[in-house]
N, C-alpha and C positions, 0 to 999 in steps of 0.2 A: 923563811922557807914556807912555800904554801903549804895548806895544809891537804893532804891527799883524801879527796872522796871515794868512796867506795861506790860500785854499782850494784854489790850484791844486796838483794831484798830485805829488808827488814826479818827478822824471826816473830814473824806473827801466822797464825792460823790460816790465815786467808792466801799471805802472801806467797806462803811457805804450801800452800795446795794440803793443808792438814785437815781441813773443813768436814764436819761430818756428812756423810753423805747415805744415801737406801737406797738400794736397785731392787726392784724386783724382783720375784726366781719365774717365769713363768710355766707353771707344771700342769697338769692335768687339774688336781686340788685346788688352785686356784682359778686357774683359767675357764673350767666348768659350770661353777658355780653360778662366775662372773656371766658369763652370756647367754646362762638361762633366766639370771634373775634381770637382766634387759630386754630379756625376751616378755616376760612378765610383766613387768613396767611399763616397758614403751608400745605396744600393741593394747594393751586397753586404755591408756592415754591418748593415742592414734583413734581409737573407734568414739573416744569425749569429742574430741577437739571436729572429727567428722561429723560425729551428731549435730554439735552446734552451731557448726557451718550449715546446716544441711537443714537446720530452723529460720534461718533469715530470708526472709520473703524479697522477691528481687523481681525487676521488669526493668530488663535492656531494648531498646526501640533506635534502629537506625534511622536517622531524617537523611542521610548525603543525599539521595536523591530529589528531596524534596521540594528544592528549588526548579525541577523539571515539571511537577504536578499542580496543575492547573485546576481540578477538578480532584473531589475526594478522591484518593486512592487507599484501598485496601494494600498490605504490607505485605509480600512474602512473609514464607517461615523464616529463611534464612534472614529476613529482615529485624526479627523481634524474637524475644524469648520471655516467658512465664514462669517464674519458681516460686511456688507456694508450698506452703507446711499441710494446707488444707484444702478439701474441695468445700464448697457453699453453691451453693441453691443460684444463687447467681451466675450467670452464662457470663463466659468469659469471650468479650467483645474482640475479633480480631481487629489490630492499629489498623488508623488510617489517618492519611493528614492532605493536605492542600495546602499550596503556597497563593497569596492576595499579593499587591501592592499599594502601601501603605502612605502615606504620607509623613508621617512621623516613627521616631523610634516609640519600642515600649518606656524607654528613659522618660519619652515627653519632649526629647529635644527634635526639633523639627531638619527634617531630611535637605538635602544640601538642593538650592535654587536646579531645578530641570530634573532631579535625578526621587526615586520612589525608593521605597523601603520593603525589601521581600522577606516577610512574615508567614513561617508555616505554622500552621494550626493543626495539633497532632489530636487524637482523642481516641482513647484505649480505656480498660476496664479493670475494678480491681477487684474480684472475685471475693475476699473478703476482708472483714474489718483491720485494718491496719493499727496498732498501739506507735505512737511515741515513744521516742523522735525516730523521725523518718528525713533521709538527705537524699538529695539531688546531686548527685553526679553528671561531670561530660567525658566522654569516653570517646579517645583517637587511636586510631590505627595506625601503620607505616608512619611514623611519626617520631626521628629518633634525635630525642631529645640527650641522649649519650655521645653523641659524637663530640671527640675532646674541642675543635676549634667554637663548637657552639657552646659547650658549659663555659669555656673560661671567655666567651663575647660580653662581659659585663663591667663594669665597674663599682665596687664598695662603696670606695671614699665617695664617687658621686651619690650612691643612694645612700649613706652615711649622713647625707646632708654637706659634706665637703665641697670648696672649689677645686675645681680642676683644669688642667689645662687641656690645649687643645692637644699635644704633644701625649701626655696622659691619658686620652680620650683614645689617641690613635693608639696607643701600646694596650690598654685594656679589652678594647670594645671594636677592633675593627673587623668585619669593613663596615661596619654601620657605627662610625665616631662623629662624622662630622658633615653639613648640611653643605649642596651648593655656595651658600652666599658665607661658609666658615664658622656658622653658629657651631655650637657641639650637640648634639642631639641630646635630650632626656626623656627618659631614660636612656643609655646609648647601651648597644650592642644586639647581639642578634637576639639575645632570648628574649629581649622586652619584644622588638619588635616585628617578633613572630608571635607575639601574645594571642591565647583565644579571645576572642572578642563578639561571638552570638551571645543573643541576649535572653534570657530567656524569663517570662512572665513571672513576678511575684505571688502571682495567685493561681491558685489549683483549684479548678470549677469542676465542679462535681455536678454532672446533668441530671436534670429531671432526677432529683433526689426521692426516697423514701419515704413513704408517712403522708401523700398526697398534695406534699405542698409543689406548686409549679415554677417556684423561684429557684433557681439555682443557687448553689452553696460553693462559697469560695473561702480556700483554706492558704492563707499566709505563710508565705516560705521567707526564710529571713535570711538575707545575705549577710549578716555579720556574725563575727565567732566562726569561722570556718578556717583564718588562717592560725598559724602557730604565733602565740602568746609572745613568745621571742622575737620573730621576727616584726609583729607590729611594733616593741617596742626599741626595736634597732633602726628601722629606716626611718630615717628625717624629709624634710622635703631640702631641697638646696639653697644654699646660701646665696648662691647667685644671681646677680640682675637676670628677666625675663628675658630682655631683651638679647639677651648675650646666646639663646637657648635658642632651640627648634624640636615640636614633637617628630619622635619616627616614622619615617614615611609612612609607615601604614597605619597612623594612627590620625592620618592627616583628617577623615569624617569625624573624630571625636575632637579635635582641635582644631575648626576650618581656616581658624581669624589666627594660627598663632598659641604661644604663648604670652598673654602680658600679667602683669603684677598682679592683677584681680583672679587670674584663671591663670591658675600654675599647677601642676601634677604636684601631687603629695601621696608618696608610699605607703606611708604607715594609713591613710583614710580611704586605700584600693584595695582590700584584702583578695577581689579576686589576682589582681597583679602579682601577690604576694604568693599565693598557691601556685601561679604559674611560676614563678623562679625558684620556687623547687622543683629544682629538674630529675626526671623521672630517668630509672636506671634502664628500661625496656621501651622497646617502641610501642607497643601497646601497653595505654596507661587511662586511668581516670582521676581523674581530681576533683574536690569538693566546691559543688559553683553556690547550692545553699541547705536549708535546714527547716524540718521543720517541730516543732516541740509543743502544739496546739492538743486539743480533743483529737480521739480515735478518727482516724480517717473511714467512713462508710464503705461499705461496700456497694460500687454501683461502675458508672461510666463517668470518665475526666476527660479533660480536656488542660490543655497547655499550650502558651504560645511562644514561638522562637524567632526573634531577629534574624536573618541571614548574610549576618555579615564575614564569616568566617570560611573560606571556601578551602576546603581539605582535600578535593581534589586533584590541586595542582602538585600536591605529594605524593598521589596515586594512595591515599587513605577513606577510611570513614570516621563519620563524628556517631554519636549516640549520646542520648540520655539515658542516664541510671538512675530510676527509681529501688533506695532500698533498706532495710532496717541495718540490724548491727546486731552482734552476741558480744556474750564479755572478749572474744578474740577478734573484733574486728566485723566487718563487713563480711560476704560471703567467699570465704576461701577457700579447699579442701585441699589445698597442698602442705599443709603443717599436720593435717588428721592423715592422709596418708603418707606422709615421711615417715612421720611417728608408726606408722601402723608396718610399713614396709621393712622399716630397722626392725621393729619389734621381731617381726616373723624371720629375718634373715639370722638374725643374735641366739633364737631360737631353732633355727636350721640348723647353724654353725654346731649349736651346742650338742644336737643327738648325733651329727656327723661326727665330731670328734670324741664323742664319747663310745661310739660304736667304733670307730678306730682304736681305743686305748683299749676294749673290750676286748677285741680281737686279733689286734696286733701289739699288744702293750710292747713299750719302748724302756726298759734298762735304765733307770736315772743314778746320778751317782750323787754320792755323798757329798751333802751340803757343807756338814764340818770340815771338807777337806779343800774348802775354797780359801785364796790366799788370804782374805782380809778375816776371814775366822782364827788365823793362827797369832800365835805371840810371838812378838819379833820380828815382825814380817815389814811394820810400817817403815817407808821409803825405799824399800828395795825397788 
């Protein structure tokens, strides 16, 4: 005879719902207390984190236009912005830039047979002495890098360094998997191959410098260290023949000939590539393009120069460079110094509101002893 199971639970604590448990009482005594002393907390933590913000030196400068300006052009307001902690004795230069045709990129690699390289040259003013490290940011507008068929346009296992088919290329990465002639694109999908790709000058020329000398001073910006530590040592380059490959279309002026065995993309050695696939949760977003960790930046007049290879227009957006320092919270933010500052003062609202209610209306509470799980004999009714 078999032997008959039972379904009834175990007699154990947990099973049996015996588990110790603590609710609450929420009363005037406690509740009072509570959201004056967050009123206290979080409102002079809110006015830290806004100071700090409110220290870092910043210069936002739109170029979109600048492939229009032939001839130096002075910037609108709406075109640029100044935040400094200080004024100094130095006149603060309104931007101005001009686009040239160039021959070559700033890379050094030379521009595709018939066709010229449009180079804006910006030059703006930094009112005063700047401390280390200082980053270079590019900042886009309408630009929505959230949209779910463009986050999930990628493949891993290819930037993992894995083969892939071409079938796996199309369920990852379409519609940008695979080339006319069947190769698979590398990178494949939409986010590589909406990559930013302006280029912008290693060197920050400081004009007709200070102290009489008539050389100009150029201060090195270093493009490496700016992606996450993680992600350089995840992405591999791929395993597979070049030949088997195609760059993305738009990537066809940095790769004219192709891929072959000698000139293959590798990931991990692109860290601007790598900042761009991290994809930004807001249409307007900045990412770090480089860095600079040198001597104190002078105060005077710069100059910078930008590839124009990246045309943001066609989104109906703008590009900009961010020039800016950092505090222990980051870059310039003041939305964590007024969260913080806004809860504070609401926890403190809350708290004389319902105190001047109990005040003047007090409410009757009843005895706490006389609740069921206070009593003896009461457990499992």
């Amino acid at each position: 005879m078999a032997e008959h199971k039972s379904k009834k639970p175990a007699n154990t604590a947990f099973k049996q719902q015996r588990l110790k448990a603590w609710q609450p009482l929420l009363t005037p005594k406690s509740v009072l207390p509570t959201l004056f002393v967050a009123g206290v907390v979080f409102a002079p933590l809110g006015g830290l984190f806004l100071y700090e913000s409110e220290t870092v030196n910043e210069i936002i400068i739109d170029y979109t236009k600048c492939v229009e300006s032939t001839t130096d052009t002075p910037l609108t307001e709406d075109q640029y912005s100044y935040k400094f902690t200080a004024d100094n004795t130095t006149v603060t230069r309104q931007p101005s830039y001009k686009v040239t045709q160039e021959s070559s990129y700033l890379t050094g690699q030379a521009a595709p047979a018939g066709e010229t390289v449009s180079r804006c040259t910006i030059q703006f003013s930094i009112p005063m002495p700047l401390q280390a490290p200082v980053y270079l940011y590019y900042r886009l507008t309408n630009f929505y890098q959230n949209h779910r068929k463009y986050v999930k346009s990628l493949s891993y296992n290819q930037l993992n360094g894995d083969t892939i088919t071409q079938g796996e290329a199309g369920a990852s990465c379409s519609p940008v998997a695979t080339s006319p002639d069947g190769k698979i694109y590398y990178p494949c999908g939409l986010i590589a191959n909406s990559m930013f790709n302006d280029t912008f000058s290693t060197n920050l020329m400081l004009l007709n410098p200070q102290g009489g000398s008539t050389d100009n001073l150029n201060y090195t910006l270093l493009e490496n260290g700016i992606a996450w530590s993680s992600d350089v040592s995840r992405y591999h380059q791929t395993s597979m023949p070049a030949d088997q490959l195609a760059p993305p279309p738009n990537w066809q002026k940095r790769y004219p000939n192709g891929y072959t065995s000698d000139n293959l993309f590798d990931p991990s050695k692109d860290e601007h590539f790598l900042v761009w696939m991290r994809t930004s949760w807001y249409p307007t977003f900045r990412k770090l393009y480089a860095r600079y960790e040198g001597d104190t930046l002078q105060a005077g007049t710069y100059q910078i120069q930008v590839d124009l290879n990246y045309d943001i227009r066609q989104y109906g957006g703008t590009k900009s460079l961010v020039l800016s320092g950092t505090s222990f919270l980051g870059d310039r933010n003041p939305f964590m110094g007024l969260a913080y500052i806004i809860m504070g003062c609401a926890c403190a609202f809350l708290g004389v509101v319902f105190l001047g209610w109990h005040f003047f209306r007090p409410r009757k509470l009843g005895d706490h002893d006389r609740l069921s799980w206070n009593q003896t004999g009461t457990m499992g009714r």
